[in-house]
C-alpha positions in Angstrom: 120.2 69.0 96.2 119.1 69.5 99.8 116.2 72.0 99.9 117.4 75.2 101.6 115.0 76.4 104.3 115.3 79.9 105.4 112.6 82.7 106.8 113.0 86.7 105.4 112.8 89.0 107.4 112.9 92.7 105.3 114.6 96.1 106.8 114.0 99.8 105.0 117.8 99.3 103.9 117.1 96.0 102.1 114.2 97.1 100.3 116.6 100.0 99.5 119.3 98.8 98.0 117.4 96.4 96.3 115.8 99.0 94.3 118.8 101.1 93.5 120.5 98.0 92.6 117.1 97.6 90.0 117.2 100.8 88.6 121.2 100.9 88.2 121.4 97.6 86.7 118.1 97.1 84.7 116.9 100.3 83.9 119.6 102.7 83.5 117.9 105.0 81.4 114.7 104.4 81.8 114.9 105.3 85.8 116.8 108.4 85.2 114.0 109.6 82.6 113.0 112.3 85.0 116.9 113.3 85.8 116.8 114.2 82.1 114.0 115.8 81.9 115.1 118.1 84.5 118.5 119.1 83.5 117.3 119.6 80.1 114.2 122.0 81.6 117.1 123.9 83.8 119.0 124.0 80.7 116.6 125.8 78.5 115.7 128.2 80.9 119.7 129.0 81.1 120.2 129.3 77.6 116.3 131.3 76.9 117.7 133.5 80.3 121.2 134.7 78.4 120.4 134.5 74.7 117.3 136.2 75.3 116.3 137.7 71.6 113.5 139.7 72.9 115.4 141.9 75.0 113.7 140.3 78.4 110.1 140.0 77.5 110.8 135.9 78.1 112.4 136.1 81.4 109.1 134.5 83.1 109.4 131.7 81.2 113.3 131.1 81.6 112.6 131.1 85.4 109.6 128.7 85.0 111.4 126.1 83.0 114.0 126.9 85.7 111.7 126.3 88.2 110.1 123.6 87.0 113.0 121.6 85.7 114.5 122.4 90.0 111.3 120.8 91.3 111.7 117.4 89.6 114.9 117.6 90.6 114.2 117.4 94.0 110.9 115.5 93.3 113.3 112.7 91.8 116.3 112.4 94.0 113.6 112.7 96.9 112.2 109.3 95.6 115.3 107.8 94.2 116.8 108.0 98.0 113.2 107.1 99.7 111.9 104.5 97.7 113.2 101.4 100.2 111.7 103.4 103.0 108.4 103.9 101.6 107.3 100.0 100.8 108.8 99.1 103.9 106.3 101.5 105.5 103.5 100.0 103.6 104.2 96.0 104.5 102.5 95.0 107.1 104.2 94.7 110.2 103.0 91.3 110.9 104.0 89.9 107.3 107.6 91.0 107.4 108.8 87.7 108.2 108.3 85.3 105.3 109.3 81.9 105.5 110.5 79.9 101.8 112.0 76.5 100.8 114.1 76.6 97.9 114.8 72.9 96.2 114.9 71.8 92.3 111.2 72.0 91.9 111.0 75.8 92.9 110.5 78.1 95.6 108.2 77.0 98.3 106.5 80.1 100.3 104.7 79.7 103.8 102.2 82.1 104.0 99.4 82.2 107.4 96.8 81.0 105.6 98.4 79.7 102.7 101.5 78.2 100.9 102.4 77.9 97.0 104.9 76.6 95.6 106.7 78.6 92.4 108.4 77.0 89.8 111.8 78.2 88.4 110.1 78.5 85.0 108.0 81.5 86.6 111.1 83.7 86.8 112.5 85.7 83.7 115.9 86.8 84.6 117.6 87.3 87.8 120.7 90.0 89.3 123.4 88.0 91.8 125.3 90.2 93.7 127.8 89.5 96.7 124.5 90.7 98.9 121.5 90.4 98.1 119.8 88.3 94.7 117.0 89.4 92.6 114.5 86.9 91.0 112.4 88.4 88.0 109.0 87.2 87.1 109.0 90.0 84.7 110.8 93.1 84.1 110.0 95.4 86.6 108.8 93.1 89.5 110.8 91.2 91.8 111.6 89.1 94.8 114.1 90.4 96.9 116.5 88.1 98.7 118.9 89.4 101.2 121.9 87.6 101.7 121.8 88.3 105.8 119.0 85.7 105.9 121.5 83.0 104.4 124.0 81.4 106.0 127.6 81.2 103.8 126.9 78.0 102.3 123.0 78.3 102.2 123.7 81.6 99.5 126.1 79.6 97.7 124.1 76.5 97.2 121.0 78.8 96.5 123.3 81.3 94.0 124.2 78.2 92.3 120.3 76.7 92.1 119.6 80.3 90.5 122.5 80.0 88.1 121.2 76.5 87.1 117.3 76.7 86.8 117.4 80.5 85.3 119.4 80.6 81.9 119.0 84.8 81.9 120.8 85.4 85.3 123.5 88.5 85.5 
């Protein structure tokens, strides 16, 4: 195989969907701890609010859990929605471009001052998706490629590298 050379160049809406595409597809329920926790703290407040046995001496605390259980509402769809946004603030600007070589050995990366090379046995798992790929080097880190930075056949040849040189690929 022909190594594949290609430079990455990141947007907010990459880094985006490659997080709700994480938390959708590898931690379902573990991502959506907070949701629960929410709904359930809105839910008791509800219930404590209407079946109220003594006689609305408890109504502070129905509209605390209310309260509360509204506030990680917001606190989790606020970072569910942002989360993209946020590491893309935090790259630098100067390192947003990143240069990589991807052949049978592993991936190749071209840093300033530096290059490594990865092998395929480094990575765990990996999600292939019509635009964008995730490689794994354990279960809740990730490289994110973006499909944009391939041409048509470079994502094919490279989807098909990933599908050969990582056995737990989805």
């Amino acid at each position: 195989m022909n190594p594949i050379k290609i430079q990455i160049t990141y947007t907010a809406d990459d880094l985006q969907k490659a997080y709700m595409l994480h938390f959708n597809k590898k931690l379902p329920l573990k991502s959506r701890r907070n949701l629960f926790m929410a709904l359930a703290l809105i839910g008791i407040g509800i219930i404590v609010y209407f079946f109220d046995p003594f006689n609305g001496e408890l109504n502070w605390v129905c509209w605390f859990f209310m309260g509360y259980g509204l506030a990680l509402l917001v606190v989790y769809y606020f970072r569910l929605f942002t989360i993209g946004k946020r590491y893309f603030k935090k790259m630098p600007e100067n390192k947003n471009l990143f240069p990589y070589i991807f052949s049978d050995e592993g991936i190749s990366f071209q840093g300033e001052n530096s290059s490594k090379v990865i092998k395929w046995e480094f990575f765990q798992s990996a999600l292939i998706t019509d635009k964008m790929v995730l490689l794994y080097s354990n279960e809740a880190k990730f490289n994110i490629f973006p499909r944009k930075s391939f041409t048509d056949s470079q994502f094919e040849q490279f989807t098909q590298l990933i599908r050969q040189k990582i056995s737990n690929w989805k």
